[in-house]
PyMOL Python script that loads the backbone (N, CA, C, O; Angstrom):
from pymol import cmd

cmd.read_pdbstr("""\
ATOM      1  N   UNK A   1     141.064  88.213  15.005  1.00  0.00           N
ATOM      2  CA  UNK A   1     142.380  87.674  14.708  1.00  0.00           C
ATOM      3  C   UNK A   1     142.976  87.084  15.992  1.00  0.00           C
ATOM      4  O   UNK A   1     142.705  87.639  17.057  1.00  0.00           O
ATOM      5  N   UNK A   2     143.787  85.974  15.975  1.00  0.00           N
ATOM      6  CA  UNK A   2     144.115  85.410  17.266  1.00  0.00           C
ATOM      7  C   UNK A   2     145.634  86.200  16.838  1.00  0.00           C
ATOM      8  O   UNK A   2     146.251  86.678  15.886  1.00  0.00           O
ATOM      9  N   UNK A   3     145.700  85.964  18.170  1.00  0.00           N
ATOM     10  CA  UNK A   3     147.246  86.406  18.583  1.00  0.00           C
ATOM     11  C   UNK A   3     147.758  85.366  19.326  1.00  0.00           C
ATOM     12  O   UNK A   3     147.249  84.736  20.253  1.00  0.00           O
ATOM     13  N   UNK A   4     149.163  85.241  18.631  1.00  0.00           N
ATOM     14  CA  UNK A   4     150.246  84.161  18.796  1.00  0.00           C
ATOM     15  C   UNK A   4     151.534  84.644  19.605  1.00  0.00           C
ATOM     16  O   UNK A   4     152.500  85.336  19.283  1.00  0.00           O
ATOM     17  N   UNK A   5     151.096  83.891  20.986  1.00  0.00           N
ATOM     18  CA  UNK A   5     152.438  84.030  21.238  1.00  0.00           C
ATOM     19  C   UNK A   5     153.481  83.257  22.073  1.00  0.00           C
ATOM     20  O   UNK A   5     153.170  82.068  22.148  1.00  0.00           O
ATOM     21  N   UNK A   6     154.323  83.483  22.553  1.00  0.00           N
ATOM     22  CA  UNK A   6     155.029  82.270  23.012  1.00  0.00           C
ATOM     23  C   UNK A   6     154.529  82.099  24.679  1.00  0.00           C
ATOM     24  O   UNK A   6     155.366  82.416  25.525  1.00  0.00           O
ATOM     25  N   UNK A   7     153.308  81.650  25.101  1.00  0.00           N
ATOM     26  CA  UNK A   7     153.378  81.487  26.789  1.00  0.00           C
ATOM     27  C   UNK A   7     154.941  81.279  27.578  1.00  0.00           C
ATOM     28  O   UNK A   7     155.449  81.949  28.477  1.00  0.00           O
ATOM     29  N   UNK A   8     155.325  80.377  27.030  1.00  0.00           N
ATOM     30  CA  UNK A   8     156.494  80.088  27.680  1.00  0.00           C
ATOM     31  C   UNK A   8     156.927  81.262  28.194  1.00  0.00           C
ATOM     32  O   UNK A   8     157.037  81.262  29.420  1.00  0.00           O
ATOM     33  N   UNK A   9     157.194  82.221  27.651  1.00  0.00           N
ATOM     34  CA  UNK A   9     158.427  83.873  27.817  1.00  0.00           C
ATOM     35  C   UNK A   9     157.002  84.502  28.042  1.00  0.00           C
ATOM     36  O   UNK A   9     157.074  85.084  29.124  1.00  0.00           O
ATOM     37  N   UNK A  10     156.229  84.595  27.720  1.00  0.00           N
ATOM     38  CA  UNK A  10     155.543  85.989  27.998  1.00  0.00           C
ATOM     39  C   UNK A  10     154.400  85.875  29.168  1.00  0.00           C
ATOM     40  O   UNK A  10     154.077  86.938  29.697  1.00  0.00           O
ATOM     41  N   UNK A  11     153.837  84.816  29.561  1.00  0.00           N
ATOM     42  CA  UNK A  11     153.569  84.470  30.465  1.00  0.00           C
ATOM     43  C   UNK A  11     153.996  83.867  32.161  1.00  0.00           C
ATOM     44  O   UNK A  11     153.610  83.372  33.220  1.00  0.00           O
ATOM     45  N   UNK A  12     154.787  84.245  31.578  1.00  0.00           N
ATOM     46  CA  UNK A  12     155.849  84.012  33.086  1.00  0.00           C
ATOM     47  C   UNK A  12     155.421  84.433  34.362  1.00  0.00           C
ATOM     48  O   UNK A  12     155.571  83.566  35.222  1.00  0.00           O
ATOM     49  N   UNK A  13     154.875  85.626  34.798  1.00  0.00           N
ATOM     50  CA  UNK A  13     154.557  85.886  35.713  1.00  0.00           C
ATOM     51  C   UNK A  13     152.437  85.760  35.787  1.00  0.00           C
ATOM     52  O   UNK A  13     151.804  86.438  36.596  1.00  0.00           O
ATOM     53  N   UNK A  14     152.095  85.278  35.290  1.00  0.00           N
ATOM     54  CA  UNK A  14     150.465  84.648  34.616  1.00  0.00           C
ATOM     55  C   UNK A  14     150.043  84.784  33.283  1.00  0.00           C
ATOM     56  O   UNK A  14     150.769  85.521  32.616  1.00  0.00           O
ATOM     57  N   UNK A  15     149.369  84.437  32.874  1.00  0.00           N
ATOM     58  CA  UNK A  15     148.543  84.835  31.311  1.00  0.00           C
ATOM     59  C   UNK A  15     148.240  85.757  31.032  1.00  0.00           C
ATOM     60  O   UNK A  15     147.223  86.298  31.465  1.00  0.00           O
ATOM     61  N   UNK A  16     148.871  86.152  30.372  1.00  0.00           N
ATOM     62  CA  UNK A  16     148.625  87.890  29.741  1.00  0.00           C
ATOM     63  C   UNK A  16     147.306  88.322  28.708  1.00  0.00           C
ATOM     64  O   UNK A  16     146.892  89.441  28.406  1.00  0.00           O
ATOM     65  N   UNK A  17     146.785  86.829  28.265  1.00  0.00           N
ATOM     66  CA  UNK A  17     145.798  86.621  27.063  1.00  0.00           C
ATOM     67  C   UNK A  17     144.391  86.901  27.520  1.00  0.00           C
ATOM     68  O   UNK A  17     143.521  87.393  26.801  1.00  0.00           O
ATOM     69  N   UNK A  18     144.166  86.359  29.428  1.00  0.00           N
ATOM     70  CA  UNK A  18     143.221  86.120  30.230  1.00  0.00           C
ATOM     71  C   UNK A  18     141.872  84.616  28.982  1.00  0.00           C
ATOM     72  O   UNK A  18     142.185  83.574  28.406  1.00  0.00           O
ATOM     73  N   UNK A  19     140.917  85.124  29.077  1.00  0.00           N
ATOM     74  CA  UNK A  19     140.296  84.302  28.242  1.00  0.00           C
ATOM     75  C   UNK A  19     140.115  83.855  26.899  1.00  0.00           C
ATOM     76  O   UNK A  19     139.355  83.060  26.345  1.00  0.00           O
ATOM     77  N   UNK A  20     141.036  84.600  26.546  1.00  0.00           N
ATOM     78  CA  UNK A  20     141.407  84.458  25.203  1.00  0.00           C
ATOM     79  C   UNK A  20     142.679  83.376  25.009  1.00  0.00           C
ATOM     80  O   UNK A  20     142.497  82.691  24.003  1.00  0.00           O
ATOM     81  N   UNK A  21     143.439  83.178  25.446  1.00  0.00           N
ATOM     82  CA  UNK A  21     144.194  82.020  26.201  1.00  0.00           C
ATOM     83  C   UNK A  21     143.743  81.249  25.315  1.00  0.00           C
ATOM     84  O   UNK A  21     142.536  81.123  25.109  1.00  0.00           O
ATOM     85  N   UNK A  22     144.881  80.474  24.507  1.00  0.00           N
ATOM     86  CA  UNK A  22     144.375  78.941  23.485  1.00  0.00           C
ATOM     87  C   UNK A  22     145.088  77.814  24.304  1.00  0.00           C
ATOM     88  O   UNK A  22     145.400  76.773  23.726  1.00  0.00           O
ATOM     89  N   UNK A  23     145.333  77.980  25.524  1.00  0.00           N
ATOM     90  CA  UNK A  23     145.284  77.523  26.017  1.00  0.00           C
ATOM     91  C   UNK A  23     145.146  77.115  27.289  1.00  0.00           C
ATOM     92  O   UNK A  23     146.075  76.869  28.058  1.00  0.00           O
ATOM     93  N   UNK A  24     143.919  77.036  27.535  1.00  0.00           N
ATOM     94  CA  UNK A  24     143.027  77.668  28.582  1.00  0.00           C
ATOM     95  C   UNK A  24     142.118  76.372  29.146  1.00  0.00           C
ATOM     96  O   UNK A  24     141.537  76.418  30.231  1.00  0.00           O
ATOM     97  N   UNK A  25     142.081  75.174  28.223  1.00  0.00           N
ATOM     98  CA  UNK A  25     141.695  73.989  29.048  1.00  0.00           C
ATOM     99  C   UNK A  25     142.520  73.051  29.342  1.00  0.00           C
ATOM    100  O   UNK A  25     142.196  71.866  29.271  1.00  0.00           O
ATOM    101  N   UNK A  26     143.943  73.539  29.789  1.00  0.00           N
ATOM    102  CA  UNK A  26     145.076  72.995  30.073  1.00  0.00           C
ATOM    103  C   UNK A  26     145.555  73.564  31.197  1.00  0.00           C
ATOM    104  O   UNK A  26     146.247  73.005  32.047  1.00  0.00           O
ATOM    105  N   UNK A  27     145.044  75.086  31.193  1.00  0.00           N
ATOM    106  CA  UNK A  27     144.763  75.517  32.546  1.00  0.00           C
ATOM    107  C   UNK A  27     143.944  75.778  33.438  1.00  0.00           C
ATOM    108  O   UNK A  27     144.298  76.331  34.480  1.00  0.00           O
ATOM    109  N   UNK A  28     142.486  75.369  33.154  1.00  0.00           N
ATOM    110  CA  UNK A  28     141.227  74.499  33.572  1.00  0.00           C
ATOM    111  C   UNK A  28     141.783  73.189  34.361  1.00  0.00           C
ATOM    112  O   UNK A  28     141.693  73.127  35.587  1.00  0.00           O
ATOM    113  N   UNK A  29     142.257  72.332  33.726  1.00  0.00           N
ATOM    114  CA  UNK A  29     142.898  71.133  34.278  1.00  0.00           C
ATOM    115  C   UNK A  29     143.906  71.247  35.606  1.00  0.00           C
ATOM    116  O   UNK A  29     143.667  70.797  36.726  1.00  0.00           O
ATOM    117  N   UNK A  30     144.817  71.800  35.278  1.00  0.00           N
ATOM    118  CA  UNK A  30     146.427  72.049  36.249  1.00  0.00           C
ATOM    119  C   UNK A  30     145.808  72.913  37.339  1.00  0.00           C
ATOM    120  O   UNK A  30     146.410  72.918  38.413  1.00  0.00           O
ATOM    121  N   UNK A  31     144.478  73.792  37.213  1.00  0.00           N
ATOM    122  CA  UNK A  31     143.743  74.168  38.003  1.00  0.00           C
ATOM    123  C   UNK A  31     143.342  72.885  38.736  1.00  0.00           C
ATOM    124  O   UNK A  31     143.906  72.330  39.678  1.00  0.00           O
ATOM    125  N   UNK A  32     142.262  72.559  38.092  1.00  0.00           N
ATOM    126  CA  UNK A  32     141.968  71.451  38.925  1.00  0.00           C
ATOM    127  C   UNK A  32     142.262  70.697  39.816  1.00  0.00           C
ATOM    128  O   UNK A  32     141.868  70.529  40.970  1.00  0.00           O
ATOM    129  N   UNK A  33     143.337  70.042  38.888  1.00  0.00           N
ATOM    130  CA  UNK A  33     144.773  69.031  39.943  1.00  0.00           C
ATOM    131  C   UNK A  33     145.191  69.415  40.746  1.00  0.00           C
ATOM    132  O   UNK A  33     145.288  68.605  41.669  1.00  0.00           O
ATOM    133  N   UNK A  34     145.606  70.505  40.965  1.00  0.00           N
ATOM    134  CA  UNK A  34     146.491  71.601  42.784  1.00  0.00           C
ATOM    135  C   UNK A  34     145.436  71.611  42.968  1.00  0.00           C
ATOM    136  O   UNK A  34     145.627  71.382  44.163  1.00  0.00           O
ATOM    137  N   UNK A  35     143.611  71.706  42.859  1.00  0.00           N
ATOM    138  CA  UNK A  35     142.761  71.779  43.521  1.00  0.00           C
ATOM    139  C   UNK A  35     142.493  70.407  44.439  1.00  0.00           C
ATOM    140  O   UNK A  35     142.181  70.319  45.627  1.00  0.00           O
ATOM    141  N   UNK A  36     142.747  69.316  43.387  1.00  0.00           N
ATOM    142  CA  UNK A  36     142.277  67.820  44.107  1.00  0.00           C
ATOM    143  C   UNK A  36     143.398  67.254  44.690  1.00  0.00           C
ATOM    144  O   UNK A  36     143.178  66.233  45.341  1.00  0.00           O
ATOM    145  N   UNK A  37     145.267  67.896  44.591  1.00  0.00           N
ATOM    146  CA  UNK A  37     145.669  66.768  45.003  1.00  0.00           C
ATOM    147  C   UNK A  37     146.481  67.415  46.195  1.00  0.00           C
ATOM    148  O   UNK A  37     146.632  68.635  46.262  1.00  0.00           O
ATOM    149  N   UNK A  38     147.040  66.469  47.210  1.00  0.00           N
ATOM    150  CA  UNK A  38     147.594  67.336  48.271  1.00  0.00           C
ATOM    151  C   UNK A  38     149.120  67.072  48.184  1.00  0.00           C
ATOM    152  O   UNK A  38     149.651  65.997  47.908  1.00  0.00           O
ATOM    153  N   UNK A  39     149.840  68.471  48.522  1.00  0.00           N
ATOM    154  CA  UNK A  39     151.167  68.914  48.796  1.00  0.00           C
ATOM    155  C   UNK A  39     151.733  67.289  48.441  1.00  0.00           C
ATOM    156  O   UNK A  39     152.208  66.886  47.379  1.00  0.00           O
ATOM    157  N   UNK A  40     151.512  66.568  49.653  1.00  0.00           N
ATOM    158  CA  UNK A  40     152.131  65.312  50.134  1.00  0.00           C
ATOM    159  C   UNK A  40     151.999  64.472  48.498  1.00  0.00           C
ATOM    160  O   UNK A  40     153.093  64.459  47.934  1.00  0.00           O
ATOM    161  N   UNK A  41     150.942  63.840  47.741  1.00  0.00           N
ATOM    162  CA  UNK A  41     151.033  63.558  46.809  1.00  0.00           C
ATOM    163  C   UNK A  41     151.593  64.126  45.473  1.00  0.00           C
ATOM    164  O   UNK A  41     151.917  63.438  44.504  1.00  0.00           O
ATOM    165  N   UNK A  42     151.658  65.467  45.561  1.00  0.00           N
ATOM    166  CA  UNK A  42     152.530  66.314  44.268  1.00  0.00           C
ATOM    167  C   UNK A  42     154.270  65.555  44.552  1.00  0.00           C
ATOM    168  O   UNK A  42     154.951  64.930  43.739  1.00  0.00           O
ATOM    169  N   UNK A  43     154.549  65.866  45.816  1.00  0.00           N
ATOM    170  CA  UNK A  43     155.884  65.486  46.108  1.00  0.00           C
ATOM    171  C   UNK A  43     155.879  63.957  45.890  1.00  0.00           C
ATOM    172  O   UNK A  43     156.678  63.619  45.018  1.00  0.00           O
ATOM    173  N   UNK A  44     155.295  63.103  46.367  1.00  0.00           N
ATOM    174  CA  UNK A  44     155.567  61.679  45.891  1.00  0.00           C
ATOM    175  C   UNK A  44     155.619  61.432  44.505  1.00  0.00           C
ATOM    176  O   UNK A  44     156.491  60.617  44.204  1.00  0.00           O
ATOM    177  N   UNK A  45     154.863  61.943  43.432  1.00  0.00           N
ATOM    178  CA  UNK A  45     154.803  61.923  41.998  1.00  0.00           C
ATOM    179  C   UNK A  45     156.287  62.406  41.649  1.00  0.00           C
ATOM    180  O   UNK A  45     156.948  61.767  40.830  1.00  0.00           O
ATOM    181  N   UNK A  46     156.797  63.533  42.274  1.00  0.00           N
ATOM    182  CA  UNK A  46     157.931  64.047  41.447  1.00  0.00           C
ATOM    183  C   UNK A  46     158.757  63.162  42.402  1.00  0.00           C
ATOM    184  O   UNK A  46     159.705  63.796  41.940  1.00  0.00           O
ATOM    185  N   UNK A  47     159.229  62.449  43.145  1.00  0.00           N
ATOM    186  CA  UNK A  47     160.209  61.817  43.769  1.00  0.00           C
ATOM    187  C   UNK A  47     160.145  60.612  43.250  1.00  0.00           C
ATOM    188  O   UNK A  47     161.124  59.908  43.001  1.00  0.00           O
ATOM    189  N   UNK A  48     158.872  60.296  43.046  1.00  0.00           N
ATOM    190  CA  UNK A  48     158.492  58.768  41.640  1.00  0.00           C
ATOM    191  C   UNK A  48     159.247  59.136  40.513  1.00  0.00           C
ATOM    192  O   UNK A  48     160.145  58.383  40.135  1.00  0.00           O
ATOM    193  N   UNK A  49     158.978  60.331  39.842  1.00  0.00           N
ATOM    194  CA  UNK A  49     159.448  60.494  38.522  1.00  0.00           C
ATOM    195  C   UNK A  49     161.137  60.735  38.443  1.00  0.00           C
ATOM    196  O   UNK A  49     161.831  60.458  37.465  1.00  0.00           O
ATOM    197  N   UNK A  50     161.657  61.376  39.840  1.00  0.00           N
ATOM    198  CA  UNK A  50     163.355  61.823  39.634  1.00  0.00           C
ATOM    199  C   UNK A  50     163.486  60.028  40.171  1.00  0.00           C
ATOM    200  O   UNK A  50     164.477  59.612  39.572  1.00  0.00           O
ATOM    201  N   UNK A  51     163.095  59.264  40.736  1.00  0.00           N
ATOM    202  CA  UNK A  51     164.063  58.153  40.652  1.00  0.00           C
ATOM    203  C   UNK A  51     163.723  57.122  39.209  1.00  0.00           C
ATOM    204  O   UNK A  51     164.597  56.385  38.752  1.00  0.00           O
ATOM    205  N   UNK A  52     162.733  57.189  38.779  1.00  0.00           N
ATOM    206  CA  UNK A  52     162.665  56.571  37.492  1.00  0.00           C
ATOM    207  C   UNK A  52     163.390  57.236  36.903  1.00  0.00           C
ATOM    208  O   UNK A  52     164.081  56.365  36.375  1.00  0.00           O
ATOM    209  N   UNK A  53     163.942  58.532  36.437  1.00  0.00           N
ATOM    210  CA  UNK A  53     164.469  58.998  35.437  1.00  0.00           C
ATOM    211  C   UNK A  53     166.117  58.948  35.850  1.00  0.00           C
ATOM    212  O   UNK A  53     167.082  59.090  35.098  1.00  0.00           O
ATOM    213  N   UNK A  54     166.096  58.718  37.177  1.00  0.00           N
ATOM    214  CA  UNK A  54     167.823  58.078  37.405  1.00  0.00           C
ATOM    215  C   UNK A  54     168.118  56.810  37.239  1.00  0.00           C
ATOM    216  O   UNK A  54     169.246  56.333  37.365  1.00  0.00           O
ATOM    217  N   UNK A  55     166.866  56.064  36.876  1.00  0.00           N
ATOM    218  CA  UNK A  55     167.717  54.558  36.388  1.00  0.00           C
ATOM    219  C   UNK A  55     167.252  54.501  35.202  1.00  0.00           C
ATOM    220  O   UNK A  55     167.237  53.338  34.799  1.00  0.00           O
ATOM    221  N   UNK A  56     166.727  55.508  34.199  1.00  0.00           N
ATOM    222  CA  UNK A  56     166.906  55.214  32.551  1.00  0.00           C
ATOM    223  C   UNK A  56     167.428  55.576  32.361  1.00  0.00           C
ATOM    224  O   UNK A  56     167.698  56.629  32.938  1.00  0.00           O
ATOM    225  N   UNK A  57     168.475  54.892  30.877  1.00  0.00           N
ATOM    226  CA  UNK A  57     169.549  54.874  30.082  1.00  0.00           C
ATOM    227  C   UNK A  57     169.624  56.480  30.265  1.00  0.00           C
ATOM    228  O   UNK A  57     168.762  57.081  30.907  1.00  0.00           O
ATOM    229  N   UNK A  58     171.038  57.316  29.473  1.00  0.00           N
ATOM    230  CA  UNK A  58     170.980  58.409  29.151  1.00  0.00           C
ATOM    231  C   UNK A  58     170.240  58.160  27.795  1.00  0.00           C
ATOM    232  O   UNK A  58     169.851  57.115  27.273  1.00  0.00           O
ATOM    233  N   UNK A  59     170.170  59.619  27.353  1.00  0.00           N
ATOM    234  CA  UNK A  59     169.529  59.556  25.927  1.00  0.00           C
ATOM    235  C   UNK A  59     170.509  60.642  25.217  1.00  0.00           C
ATOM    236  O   UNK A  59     170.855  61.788  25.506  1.00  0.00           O
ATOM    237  N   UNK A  60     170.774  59.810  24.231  1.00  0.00           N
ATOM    238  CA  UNK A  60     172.111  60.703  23.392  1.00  0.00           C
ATOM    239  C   UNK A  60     171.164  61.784  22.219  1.00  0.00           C
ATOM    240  O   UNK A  60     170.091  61.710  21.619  1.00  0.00           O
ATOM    241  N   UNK A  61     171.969  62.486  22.307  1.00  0.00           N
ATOM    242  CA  UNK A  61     171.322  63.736  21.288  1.00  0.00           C
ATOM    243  C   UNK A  61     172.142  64.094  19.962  1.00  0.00           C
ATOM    244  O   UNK A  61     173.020  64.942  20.125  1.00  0.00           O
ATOM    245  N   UNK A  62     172.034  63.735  19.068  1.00  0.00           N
ATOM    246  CA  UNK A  62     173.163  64.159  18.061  1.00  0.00           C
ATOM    247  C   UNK A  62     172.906  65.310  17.333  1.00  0.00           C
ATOM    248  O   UNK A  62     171.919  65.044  16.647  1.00  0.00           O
ATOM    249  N   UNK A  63     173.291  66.528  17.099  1.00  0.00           N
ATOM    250  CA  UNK A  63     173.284  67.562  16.630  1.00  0.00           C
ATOM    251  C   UNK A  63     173.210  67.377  14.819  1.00  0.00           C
ATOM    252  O   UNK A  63     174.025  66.642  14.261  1.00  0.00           O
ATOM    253  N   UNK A  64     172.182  68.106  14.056  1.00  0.00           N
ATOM    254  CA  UNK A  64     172.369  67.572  13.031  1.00  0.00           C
ATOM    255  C   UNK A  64     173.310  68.417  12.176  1.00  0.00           C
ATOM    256  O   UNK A  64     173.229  69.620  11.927  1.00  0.00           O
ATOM    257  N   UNK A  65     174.287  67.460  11.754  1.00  0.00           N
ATOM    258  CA  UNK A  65     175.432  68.275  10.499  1.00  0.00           C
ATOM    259  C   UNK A  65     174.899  69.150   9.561  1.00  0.00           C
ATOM    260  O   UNK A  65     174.118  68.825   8.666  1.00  0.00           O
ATOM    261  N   UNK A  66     175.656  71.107   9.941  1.00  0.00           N
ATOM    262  CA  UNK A  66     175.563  71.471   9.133  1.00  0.00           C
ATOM    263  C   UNK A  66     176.293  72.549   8.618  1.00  0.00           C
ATOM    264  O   UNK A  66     176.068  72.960   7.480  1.00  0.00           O
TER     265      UNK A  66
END
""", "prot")
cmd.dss("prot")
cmd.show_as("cartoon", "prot")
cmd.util.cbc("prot")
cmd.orient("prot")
């Protein structure tokens, strides 16, 4: 039986699932990437991404009536 649960909250401090993990070639990958890329390039990506995301529009959210 798999077991479902929310990574988000329950994994917080690592994977509690270990290989049982369904999602586990997503953290194969993000492994990878901090393996291949350096400090200096992580920070340019996110300083790429906070100034692109300061010159797009806002994005309005409307709550749905209920």
């Amino acid at each position: 039986m798999e077991q479902k649960i929310n990574c988000a909250e329950a994994c917080v401090n690592g994977c509690v699932l270990g290989d049982k993990c369904p999602n586990i070639e997503f953290r194969e990958a993000a492994a990878q990437f901090i393996e291949d890329t350096s400090l200096d390039q992580m920070l340019e990506i996110a300083e790429e991404r906070m100034r692109r995301r300061m010159t797009e529009p806002p994005k309005w959210v409307f709550p749905d009536d209920q």
